[in-house]
C-alpha positions as CSV (number, residue, x, y, z in Angstrom):
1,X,-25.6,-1.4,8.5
2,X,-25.1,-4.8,6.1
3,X,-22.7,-7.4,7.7
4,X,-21.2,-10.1,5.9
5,X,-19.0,-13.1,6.7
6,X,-16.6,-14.8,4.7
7,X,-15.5,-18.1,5.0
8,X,-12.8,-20.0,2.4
9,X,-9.4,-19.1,1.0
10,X,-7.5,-16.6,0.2
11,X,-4.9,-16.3,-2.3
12,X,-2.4,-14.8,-4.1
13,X,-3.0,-13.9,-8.1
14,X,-0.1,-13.4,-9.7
15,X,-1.4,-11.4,-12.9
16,X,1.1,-10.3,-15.9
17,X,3.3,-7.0,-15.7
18,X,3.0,-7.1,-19.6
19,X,-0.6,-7.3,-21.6
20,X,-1.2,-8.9,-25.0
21,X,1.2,-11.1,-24.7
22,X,1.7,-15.3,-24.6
23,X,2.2,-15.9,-21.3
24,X,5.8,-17.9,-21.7
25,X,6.7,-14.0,-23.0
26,X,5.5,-12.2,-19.6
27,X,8.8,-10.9,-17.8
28,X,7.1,-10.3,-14.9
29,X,4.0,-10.5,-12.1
30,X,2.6,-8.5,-10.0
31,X,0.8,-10.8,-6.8
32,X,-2.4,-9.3,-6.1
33,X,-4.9,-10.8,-2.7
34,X,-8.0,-12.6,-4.1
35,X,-9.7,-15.7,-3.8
36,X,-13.7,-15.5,-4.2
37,X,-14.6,-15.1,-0.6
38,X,-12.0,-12.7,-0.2
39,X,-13.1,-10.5,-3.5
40,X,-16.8,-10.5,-2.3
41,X,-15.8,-9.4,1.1
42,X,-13.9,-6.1,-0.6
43,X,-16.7,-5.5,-2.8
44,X,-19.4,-5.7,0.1
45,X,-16.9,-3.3,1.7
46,X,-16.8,-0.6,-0.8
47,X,-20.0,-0.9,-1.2
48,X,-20.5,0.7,2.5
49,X,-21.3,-2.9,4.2
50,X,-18.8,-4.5,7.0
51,X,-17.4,-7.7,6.2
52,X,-14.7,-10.0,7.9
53,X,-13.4,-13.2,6.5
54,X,-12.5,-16.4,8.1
55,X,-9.5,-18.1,6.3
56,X,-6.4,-19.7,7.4
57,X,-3.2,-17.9,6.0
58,X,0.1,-19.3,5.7
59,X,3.1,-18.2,8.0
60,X,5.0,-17.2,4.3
61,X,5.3,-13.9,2.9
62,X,2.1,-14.8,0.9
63,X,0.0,-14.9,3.9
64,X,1.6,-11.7,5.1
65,X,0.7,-9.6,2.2
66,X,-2.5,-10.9,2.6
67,X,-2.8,-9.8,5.6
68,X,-1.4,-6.7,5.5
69,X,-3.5,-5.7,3.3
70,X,-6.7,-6.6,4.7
71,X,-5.6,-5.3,8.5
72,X,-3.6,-1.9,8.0
């Protein structure tokens, strides 16, 4: 089996609720975990490899969804 390591950030994208709009006429986000480490490591993942990432993650509810998502 593949293995992979990650190493840099992870984030928070906060992409528009609303589509083909300017964005000073979005009403609303949706935050979705990324960051380019991050996104490589869920791709490997899907793709049947084993990845893990080494970041640092705030102690905010950003780094919690982040992590939630990648550990449950």
């Amino acid at each position: 089996m593949s293995k992979l390591i990650g190493i840099g950030e992870a984030l928070i994208d906060m992409i528009p609720t609303d589509t083909n709009k300017p964005i000073k006429e979005v009403s609303a986000f949706s935050p979705i975990v990324g960051g380019a480490p991050a996104n490589v490591c869920g791709a490997f993942s899907k793709l049947s490899g084993q990845s893990q990432m080494i970041t640092q993650l705030g102690d905010d509810p950003f780094g919690d969804k982040c992590y939630e998502e990648w550990c449950n």
